[in-house]
NUMARKE-415524 format. One record per residue: residue in three letters; x, y, z of N, C-alpha, C in turn. Coordinates in steps of 0.05 Angstrom, whole numbers, plus 5000, padded with zeros to 4 digits. Example, Ala and Ser with C-alpha at 12.3 -4.5 7.8 and 13.67 -1.06 7.14 Angstrom:
<atoms>
ALA526448865156524649105156526449345156
SER525749555142527349795143525850015157
</atoms>
This chain:
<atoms>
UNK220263592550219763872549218763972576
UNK218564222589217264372610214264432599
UNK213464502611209864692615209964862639
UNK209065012646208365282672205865152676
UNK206465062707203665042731204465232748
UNK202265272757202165332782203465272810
UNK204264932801204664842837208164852827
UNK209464792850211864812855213364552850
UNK212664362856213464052848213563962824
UNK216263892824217363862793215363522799
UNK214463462771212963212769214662982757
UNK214862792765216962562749215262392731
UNK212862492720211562222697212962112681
UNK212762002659213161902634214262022611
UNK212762312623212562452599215762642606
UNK217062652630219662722637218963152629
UNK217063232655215763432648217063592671
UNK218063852669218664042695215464192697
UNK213964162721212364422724213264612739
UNK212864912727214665092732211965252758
UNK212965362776210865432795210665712767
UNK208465862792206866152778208966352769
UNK210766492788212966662780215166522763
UNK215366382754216666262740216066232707
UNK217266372686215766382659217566262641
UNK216366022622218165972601218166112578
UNK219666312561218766482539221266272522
UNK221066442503222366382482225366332487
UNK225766602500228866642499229766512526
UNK228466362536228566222569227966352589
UNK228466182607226366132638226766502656
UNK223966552662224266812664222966762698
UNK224567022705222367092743220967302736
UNK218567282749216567452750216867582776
UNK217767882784218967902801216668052827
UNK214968082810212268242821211068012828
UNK210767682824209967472842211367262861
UNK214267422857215567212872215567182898
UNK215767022907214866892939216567052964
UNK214967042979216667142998217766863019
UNK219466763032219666603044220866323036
UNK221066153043222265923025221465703002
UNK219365872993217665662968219865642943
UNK221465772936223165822914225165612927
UNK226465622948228865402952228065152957
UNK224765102967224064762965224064792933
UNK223164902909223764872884225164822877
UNK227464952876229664882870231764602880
UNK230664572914232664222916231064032906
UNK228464132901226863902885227463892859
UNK228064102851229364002819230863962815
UNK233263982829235363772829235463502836
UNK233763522856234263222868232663062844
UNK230963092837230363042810230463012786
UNK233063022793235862952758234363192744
UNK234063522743234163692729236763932732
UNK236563952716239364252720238164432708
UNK239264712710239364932693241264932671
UNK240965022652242465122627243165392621
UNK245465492627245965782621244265932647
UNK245265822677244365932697245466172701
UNK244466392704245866612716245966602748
UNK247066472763247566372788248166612808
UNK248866852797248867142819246267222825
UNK244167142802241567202809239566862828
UNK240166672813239266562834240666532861
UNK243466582867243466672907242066892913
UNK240967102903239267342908237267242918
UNK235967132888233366972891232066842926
UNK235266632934235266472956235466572970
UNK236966742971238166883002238167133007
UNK236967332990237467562989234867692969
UNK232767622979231267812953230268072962
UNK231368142974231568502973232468582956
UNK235468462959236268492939237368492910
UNK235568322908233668222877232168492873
UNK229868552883228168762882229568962875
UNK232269002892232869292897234069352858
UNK235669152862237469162831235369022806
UNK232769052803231369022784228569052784
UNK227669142810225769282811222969052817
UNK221269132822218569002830218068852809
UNK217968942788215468892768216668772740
UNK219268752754221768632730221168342723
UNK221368282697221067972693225267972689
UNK226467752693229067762695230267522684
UNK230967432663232167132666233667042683
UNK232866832684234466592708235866402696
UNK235166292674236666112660236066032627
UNK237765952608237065892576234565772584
UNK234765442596232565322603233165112622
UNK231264952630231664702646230964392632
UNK233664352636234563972619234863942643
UNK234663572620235563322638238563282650
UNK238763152679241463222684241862912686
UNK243262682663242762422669245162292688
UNK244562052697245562042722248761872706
UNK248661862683251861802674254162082671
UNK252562332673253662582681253962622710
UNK252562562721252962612751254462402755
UNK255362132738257562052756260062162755
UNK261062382734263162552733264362672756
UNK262762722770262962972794262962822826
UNK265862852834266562652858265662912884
UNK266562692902266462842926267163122937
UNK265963342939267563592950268263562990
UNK269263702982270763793008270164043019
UNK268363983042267664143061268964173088
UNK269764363094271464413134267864363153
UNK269564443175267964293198266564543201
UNK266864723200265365003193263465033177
UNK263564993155261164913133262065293123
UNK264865383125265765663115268265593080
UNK268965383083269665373047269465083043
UNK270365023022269464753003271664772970
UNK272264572984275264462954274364332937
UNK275164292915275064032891276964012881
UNK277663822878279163662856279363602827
UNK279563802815279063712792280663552778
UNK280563352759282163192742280863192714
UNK281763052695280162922674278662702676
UNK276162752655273462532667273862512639
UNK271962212645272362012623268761932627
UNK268361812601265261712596265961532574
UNK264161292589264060982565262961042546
UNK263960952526263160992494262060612482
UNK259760532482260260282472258760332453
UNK261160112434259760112401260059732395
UNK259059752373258059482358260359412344
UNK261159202341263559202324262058882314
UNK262458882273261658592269263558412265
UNK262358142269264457962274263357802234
UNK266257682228265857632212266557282207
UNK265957142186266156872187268256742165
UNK269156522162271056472139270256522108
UNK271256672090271756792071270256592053
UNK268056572035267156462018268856361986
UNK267356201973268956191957270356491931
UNK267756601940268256821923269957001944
UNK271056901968274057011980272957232001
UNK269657351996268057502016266857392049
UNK268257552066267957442085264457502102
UNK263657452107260257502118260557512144
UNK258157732148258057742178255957672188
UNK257757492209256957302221254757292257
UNK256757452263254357652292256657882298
UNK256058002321256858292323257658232355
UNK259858412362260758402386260958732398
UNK260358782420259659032444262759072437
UNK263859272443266659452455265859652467
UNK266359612493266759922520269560052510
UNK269660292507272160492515272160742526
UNK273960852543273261082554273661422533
UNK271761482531272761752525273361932534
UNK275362162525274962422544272962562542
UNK271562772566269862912565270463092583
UNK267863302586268963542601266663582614
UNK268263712652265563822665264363982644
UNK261664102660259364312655258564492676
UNK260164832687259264932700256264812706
UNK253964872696251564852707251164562713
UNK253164412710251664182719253264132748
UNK255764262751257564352778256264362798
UNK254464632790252764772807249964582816
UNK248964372801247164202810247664052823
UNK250163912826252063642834252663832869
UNK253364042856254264092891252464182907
UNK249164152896247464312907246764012929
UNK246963892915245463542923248263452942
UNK250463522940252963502952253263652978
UNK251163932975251164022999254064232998
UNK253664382975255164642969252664792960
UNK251564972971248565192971249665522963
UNK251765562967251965792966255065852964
UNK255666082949258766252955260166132935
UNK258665912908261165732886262465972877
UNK264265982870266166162848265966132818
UNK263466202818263766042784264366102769
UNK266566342764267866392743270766302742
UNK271566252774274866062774272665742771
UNK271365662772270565392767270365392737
UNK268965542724269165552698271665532679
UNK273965692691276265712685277865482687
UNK276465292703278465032707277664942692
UNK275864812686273764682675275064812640
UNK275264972628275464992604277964952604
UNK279865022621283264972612284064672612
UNK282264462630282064262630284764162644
UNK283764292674286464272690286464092719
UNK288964002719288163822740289063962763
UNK288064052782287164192813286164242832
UNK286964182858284764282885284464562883
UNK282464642881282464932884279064952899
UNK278965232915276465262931275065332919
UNK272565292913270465222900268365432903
UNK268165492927266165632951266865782967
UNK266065902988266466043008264866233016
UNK264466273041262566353064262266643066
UNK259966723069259666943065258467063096
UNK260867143109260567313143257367473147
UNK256567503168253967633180254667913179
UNK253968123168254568503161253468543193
UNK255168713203253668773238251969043228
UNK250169043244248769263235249469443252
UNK248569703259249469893271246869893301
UNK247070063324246670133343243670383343
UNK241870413347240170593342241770833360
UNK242371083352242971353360241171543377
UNK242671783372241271933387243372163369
UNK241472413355241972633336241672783344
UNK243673013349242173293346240773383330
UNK238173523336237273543314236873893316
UNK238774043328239274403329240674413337
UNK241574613332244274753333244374903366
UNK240775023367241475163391242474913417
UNK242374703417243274533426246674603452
UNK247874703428250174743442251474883449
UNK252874933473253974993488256575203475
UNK256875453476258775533469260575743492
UNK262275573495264375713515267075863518
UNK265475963487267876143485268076403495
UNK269776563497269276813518266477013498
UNK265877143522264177333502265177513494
UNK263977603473264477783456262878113465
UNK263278263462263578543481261578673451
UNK260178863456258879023442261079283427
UNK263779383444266279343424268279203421
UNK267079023412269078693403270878603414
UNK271678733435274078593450271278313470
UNK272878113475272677953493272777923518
UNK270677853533270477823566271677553573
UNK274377493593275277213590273577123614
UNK271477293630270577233654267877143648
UNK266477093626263876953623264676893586
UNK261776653591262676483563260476583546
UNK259576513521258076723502256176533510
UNK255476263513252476183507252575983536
UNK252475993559252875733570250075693578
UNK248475733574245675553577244775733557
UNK243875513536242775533504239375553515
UNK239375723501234975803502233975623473
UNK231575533484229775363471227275493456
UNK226975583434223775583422221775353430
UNK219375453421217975273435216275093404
UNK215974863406216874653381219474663361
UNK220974733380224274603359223974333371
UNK225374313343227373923350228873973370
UNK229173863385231273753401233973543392
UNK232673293396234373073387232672913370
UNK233972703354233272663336233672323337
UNK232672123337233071853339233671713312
UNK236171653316236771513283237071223297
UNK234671173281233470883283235870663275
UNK235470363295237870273292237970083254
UNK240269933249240069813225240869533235
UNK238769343223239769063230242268943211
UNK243468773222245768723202244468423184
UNK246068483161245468273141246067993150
UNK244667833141245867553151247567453135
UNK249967273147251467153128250466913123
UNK251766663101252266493101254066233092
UNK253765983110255465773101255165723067
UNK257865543068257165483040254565223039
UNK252965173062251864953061248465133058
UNK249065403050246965553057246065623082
UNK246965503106245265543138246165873141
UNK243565953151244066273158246366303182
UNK247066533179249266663196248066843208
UNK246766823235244467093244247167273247
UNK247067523245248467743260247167843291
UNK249067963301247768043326246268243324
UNK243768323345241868423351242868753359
UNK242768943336243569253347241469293363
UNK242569463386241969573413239369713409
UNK237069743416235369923413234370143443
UNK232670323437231470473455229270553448
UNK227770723469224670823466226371103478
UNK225071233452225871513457223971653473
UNK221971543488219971703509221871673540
UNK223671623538225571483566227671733564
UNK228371923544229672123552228372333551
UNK225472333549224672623534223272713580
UNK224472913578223673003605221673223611
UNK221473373626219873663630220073803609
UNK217973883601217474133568218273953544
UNK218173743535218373523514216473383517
UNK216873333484214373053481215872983453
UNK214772713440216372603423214672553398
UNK215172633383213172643362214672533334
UNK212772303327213272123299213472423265
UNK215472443266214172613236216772553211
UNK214572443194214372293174215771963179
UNK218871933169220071673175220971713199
UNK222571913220223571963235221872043265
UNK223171983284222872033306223972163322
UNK222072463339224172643341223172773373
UNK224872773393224172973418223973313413
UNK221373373417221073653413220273933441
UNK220574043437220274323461217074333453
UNK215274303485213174423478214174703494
UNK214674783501214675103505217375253510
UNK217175513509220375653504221575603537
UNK223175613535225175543561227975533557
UNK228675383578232775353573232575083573
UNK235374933558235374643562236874553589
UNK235574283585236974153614237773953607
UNK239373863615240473533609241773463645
UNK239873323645240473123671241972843674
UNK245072873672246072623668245472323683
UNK243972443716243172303728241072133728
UNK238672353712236772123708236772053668
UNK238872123656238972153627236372263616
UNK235572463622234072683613234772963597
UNK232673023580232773243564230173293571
UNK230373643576228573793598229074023587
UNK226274233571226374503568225074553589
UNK226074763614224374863640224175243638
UNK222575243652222775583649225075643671
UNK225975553686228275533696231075493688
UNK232775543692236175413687236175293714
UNK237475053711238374893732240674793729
UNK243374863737246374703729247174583761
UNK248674403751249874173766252274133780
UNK253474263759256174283756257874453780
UNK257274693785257774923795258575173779
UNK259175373790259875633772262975663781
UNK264975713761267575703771268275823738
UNK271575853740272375973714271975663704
UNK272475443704273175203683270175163679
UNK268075153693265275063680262775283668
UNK263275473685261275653669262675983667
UNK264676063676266076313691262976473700
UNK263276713694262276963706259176913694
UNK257276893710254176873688252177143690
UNK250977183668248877333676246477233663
UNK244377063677242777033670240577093652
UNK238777123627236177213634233377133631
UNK234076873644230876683658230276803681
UNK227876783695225576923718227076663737
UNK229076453728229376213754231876113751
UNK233176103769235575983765235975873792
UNK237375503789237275343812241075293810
UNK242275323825244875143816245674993849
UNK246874793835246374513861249174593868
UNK251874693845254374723852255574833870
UNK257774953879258375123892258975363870
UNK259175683880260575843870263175963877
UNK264775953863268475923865268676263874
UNK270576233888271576533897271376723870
UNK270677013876270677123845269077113826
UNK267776873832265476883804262477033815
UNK261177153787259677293788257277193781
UNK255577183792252477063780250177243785
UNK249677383758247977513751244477443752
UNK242277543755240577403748238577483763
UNK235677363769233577483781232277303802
UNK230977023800230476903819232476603823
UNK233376663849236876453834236376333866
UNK236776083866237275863884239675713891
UNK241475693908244175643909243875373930
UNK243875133927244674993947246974833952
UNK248774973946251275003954251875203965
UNK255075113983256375363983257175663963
UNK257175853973257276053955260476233966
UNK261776263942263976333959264576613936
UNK262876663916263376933903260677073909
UNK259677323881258477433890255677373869
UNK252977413884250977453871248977633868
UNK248177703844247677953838244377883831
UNK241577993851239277933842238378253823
UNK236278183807235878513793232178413804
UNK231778533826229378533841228378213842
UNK229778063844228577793857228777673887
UNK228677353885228777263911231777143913
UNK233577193923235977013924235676823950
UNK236076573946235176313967238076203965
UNK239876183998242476113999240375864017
UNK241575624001241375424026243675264029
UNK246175324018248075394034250175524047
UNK252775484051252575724072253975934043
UNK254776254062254976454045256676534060
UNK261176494051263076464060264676664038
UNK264876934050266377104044265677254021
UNK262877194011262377313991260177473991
UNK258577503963256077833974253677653961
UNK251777753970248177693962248077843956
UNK247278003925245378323940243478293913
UNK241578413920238578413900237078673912
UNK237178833886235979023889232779013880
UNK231379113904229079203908227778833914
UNK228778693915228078333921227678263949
UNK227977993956229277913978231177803976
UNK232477704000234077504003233777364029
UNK234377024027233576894047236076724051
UNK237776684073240476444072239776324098
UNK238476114092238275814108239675654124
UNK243375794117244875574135246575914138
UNK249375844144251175994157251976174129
UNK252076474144254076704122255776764141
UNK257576794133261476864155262177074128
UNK262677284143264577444135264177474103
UNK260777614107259777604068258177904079
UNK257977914059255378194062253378174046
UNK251078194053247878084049246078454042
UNK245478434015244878754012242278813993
UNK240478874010237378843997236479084005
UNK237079413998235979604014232879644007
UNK231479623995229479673987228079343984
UNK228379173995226578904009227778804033
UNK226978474030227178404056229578184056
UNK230778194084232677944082232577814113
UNK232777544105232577374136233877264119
UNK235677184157238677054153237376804181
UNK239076534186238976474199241176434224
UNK243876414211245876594234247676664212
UNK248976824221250877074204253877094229
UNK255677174221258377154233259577424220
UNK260177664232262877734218261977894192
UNK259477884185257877964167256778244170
UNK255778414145254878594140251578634127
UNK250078654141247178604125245778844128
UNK244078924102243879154101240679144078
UNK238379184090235579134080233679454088
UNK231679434065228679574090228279384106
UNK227979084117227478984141229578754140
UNK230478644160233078504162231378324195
UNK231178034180231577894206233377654215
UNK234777634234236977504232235877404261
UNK236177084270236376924279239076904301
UNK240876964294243376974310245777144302
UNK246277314306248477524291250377504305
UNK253477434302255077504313256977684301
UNK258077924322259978114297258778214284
UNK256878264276255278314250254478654248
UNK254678754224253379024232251078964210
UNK248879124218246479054213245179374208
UNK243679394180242079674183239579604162
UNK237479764179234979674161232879884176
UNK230680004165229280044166227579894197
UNK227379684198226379484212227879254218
UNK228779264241230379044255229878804269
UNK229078544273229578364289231378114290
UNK232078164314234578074317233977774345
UNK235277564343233977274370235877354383
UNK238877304372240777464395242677534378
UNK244077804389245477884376247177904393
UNK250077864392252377854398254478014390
UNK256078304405258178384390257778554370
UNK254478614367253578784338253179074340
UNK254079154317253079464308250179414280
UNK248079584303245379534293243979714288
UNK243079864263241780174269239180034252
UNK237080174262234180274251232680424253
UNK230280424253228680554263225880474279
UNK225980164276224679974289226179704291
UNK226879664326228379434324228279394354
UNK228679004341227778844368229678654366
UNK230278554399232478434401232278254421
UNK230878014415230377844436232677754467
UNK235877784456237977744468240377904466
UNK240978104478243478234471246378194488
UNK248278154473250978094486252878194483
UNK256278214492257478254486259078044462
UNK261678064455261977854445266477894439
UNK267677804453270377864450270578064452
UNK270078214475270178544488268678674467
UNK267078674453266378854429263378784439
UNK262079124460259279044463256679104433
UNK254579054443252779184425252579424423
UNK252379544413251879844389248979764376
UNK246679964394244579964386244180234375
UNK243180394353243280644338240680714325
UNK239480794348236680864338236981104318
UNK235281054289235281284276233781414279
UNK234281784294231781924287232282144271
UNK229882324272230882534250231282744260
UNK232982864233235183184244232683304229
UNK232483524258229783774260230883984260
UNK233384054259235584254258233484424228
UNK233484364213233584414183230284514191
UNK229084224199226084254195224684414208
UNK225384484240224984614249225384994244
UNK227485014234228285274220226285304207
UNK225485154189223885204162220785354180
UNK220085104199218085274219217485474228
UNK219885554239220385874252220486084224
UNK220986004205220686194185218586124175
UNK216986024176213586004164212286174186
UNK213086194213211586314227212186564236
UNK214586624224215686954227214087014203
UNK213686884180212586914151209887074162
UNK208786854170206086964176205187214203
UNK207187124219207387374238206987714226
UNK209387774213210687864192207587984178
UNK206987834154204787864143201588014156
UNK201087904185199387974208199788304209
UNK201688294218202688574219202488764209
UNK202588724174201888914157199888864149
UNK198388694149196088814145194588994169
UNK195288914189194089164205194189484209
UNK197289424193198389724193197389864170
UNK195889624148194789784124191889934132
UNK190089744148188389744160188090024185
UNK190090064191190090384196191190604185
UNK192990554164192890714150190490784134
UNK188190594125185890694115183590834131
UNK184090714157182690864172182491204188
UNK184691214176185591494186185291644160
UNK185491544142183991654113180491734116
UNK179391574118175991514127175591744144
UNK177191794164176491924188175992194175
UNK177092364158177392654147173792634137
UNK172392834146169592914147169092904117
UNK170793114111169793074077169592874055
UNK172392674061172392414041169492264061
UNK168992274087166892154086164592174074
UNK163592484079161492494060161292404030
UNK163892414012164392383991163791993988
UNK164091924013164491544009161291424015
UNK160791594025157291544035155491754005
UNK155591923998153792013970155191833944
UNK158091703946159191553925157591213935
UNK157191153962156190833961152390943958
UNK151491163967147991163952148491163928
UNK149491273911149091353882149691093866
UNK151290893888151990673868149190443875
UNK148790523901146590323904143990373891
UNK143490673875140690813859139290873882
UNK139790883915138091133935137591413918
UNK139691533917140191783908140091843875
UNK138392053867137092063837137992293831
UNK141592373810142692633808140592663787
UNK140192913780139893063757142093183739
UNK142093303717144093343700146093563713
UNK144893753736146794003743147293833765
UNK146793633786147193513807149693333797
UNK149493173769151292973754153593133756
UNK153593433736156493493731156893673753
UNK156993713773157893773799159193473814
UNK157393243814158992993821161192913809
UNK161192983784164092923767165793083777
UNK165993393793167393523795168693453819
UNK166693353830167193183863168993013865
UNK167792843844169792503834172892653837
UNK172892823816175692923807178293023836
UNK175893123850177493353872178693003894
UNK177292863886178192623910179092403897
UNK179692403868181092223859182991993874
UNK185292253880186992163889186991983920
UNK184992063931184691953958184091673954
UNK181791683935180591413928182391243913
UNK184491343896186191163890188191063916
UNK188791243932189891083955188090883975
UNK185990883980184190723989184890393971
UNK183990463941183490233933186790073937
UNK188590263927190590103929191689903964
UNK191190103981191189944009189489764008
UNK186689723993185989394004186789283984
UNK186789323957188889083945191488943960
UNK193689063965195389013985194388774016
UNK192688884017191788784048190388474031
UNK188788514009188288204005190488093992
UNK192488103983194987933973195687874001
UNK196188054023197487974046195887764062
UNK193287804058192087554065191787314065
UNK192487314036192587074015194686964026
UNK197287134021199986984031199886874062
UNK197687004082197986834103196986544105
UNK194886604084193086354088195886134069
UNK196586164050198386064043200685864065
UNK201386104075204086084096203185874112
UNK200485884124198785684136199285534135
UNK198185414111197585194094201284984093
UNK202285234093205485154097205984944115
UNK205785174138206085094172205484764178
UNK201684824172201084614177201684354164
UNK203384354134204684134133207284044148
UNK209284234141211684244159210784064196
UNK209284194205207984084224207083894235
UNK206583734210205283434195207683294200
UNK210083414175210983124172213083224198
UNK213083344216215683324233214483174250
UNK211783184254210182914275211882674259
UNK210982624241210682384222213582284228
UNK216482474212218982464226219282314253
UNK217682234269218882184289217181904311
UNK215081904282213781724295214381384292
UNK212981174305214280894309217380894310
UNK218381044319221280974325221780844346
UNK221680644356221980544383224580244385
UNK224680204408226879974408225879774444
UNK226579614419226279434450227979094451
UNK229079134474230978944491230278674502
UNK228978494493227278284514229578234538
UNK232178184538233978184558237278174549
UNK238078354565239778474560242578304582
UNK244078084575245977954569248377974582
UNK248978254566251978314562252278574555
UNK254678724557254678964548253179154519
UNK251579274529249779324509250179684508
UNK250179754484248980094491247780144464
UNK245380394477243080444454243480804459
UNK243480874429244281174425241581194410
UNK242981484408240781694376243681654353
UNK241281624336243881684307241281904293
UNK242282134286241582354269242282184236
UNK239082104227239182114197238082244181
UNK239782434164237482564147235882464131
UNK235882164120233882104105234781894106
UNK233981734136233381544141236481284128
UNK235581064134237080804117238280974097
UNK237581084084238181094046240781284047
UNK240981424070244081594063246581394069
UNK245881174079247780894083248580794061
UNK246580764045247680654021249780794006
UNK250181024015252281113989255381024011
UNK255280854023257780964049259380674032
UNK261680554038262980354022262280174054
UNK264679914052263679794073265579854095
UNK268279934094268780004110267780264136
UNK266780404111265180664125262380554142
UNK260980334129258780374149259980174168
UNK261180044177262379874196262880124209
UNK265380284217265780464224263780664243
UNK261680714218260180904228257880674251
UNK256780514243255380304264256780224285
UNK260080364291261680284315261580494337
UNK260180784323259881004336259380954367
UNK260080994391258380984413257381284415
UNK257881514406255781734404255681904426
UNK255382184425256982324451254682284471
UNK254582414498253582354519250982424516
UNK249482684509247282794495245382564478
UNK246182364460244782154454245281864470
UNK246481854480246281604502242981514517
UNK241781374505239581244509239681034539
UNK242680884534241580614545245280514551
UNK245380354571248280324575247780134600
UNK248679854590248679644610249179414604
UNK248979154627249178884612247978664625
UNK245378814642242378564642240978794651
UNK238178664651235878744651234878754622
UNK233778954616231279014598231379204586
UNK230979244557230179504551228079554539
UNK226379774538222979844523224180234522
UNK224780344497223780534494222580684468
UNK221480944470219281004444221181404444
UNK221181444410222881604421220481864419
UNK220682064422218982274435220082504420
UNK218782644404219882994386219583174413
UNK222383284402222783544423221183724414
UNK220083954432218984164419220884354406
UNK219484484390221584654368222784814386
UNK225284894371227685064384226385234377
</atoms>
């Protein structure tokens, strides 16, 4: 019979006893697993070759659950749960060794991947007693005399479960077929057939990398127009904006692969899936945060994404930074709206790049559009336009034959060719060809240029391929302003005048004897000198009456004379601005020459309001008009060495 111990070692006494370890239960209906104590590691398979090797077998093994058991108790667990008690077998008998001599040799390859048998018919000695008898008595009964042994073979038949013990000790562990073994075995057939077979290593998979948003990607399809037609010259999303804590990407953790095995049981490791540390892509504005089973790169703050193939980074920056370049195949026409934009590419003839503080170090060969930022060319700027309104702009290496247009900031160039630049202050390093207008000019040398301002300096001036300099001081047209003067001061002339003329017309009133007396008893009586009585009163009223009219002409002449006063002081007040700003008009205008080269000439250019009436001109027109040499009347300056220093000086009014 069995008993349940605790220890694992089947015991060989006397008593021919299995002790069954702890997870192991004998009930009624047979040998049960306790699945909530079963072992982790190999305590169950030294059990098991020790009970075989110890002439025991199972009876009514369910053998899909013990390879689980052996080799697989996950998945045991998985398909019966923790806490499952499960049968394993009816029970555990003796396996005697005149049964095990039934079961010959299997056949294993050099692989230890399948295993044959042979089956035939087996035979087992039957010995019985047979009595021997002696010569027949008289009463003709024969007596027995002694007894003699007979061996003969009988037929018999394998025993799946005893198959499975024989080949365990044979060194068949795993992969039997036991339901084509069974099948032989009952048809009672004679055949090699495979017995076993190997069960391959499952590869596991590769640890990933997930999107884990949508804003993620890139959509390059044309945009779509506010009336639905399509722009084929920019794409609807090409740099996707970031919230600040979205997922990013998403790490799908790798899966190890299952192990296979021989039929001799030896594991089959699979190979080792690829792993990563997801802190190795997470770049600028990320951080990587565990939440719940998963591991995920997240945006600490709102921005644009970046993906840096170079250093394999993911990067939310408050910046856009592309790599690529701007052309119709990678980004077409852009308009930004981040405060930063860096692009390392070049820009393709034609394309448009919209935006506010934008960095180019590349060539730029279309146009860029700042909306009051800094545009930074650090490289060169070949046939195309800069312009940023109310910004700067700064180009570091060469512009040829581009136009650079900041009227309301500042722009430094470091040499320019062929070019058109046009700022409130403009400084350029080397100009050749160039027409140049700004508020404020300096220039290291300029070569061949048309240059207007109103303050400008020119360390070097030259000719350049017969085409001298055109220097175009702006001053101001007094035509207008001056007029306005002479009529403020005829105004008030004018005004002077009549009041004087009112001023004797009242006086020649005054002079008549009688309204005087009447103006001297009318100023006592008002001051209380003079004390009427009631016949003195209505005699004064009769007085009042007779001079009414005089006194209404009095009062009305100095009313008159103080409006006319008013309006001078007014008119004044006029003058003396007009006055003001025609000083103002004309002041810091100066120019100066450190040395003068090559054919140079410096005029007057009449602006009515300064730089700003330039801007409406196209580019042919202000080329044109900066080619002016200007009639003889503004001719300042005309030569090609020495020096020039001049300050310009207001004419007195016409």
């Amino acid at each position: 019979m069995a008993q349940q111990s605790d220890t694992e070692k089947p015991d060989d006494s006397n008593a021919r006893e299995v002790v069954l370890p702890g997870y192991l239960l004998r009930q009624q209906d047979g040998i049960f697993v306790d699945m909530s104590q079963f072992p982790v590691g190999s305590g169950f398979l030294g059990f098991v070759d020790r009970l075989f090797s110890e002439g025991w077998r199972f009876q009514g093994l369910d053998y899909s659950l013990l390879t689980d058991l052996l080799y697989d108790r996950d998945a045991a667990l998985d398909a019966h749960g923790s806490a499952a008690k499960v049968r394993l077998a009816l029970d555990i008998v003796d396996f005697p060794p005149l049964r095990k001599a039934l079961y010959k040799a299997v056949k294993v390859d050099a692989e230890s991947k399948l295993a044959e048998y042979l089956f035939e018919p087996v035979f087992l000695e039957a010995v019985s007693e047979q009595p021997v008898y002696g010569e027949p008595g008289a009463d003709g009964v024969a007596l027995v005399v002694g007894a003699e042994r007979k061996t003969e073979l009988v037929p018999t038949s394998l025993d799946p479960d005893e198959f499975i013990a024989e080949m365990w000790l044979k060194g068949v562990r795993y992969g039997i077929d036991v339901a084509a073994v069974a099948g032989v075995i009952s048809r009672h057939e004679t055949a090699r057939i495979e017995i076993a077979r190997y069960l391959d290593a499952t590869e596991g998979s590769d640890a990933e990398i997930e999107e884990a948003s949508d804003a993620l990607r890139r959509d390059n399809s044309p945009k779509r127009l506010a009336n639905g037609k399509a722009d084929l010259r920019r794409f609807q999303n090409r740099f996707p904006q970031i919230s600040g804590g979205s997922r990013l990407l998403k790490k799908k953790k790798r899966v190890l692969g299952k192990p296979g095995f021989k039929v001799s049981g030896a594991i089959i490791e699979p190979p080792i899936p690829a792993d990563f540390d997801l802190l190795t892509l997470a770049g600028e504005g990320t951080r990587v945060e565990n939440q719940g089973v998963n591991e995920f790169i997240v945006a600490t703050r709102e921005g644009f994404l970046s993906l840096d193939v170079a250093t394999n980074h993911i990067s939310v920056t408050e910046k856009i930074e592309n790599k690529g370049g701007v052309s119709a195949r990678t980004t077409g026409d852009l308009s930004l709206a981040g405060d930063e934009f860096i692009e390392h590419g070049e820009v393709q003839e034609g394309r448009v790049v919209e935006g506010k503080n934008m960095t180019f170090r590349s060539a730029v060969y279309g146009e860029i559009v700042s909306h009051g930022g800094l545009i930074l060319l650090e490289g060169n700027l070949s046939g195309g336009s800069a312009r940023s309104r109310g910004g700067t702009i700064t180009s570091n290496a060469r512009a040829f034959n581009s136009v650079i247009e900041s009227w309301e900031g500042g722009v430094t160039v470091k040499y320019a060719e062929s070019s058109l630049i046009m700022g409130e202050t403009v400084n350029v390093e080397r100009a050749v060809n160039c027409e140049i207008i700004a508020t404020r000019v300096e220039i290291g040398s300029a070569e061949g240029c048309g240059v207007a301002g109103k303050v400008i300096r020119i360390a070097s001036s030259s000719a350049c391929r017969d085409k001298e300099t055109i220097v175009s001081m702006l001053v101001p047209s007094l035509l207008t302003m001056d007029a306005q003067i002479r009529q403020v001061q005829k105004s008030i002339a004018d005004g002077e005048q009549a009041v004087a003329d009112k001023e004797q017309q009242l006086a020649r009133i005054k002079e008549d004897g009688e309204v005087g007396k009447y103006l001297a008893l009318a100023a006592s009586i008002e001051t209380g000198s003079v004390k009427l009585n009631p016949v003195q009163q209505a005699n004064w009223h009769k007085m009042s009456d007779r001079f009414a009219a005089t006194n209404a002409a009095m009062k009305k002449l100095d009313v008159e004379m103080r409006e006319l006063s008013q309006r001078i002081v007014s008119f004044g007040q006029e003058l003396a601005y007009l006055m003001q700003a025609r000083e103002r008009s004309g002041e810091g205008i100066d120019c100066a020459i450190a040395a003068v080269a090559g054919d140079t000439r410096v005029r007057t250019m009449v602006a009515y309001n300064g730089t700003s009436e330039f801007a409406k001109l196209n580019t042919a027109e202000l080329r044109a008009r900066l080619r002016e040499q200007g009639f003889p009347p503004e001719q300042v300056f005309t030569g090609d060495e020495g020096s020039f220093d001049w300050h310009y000086e207001l004419p007195p009014i016409a």
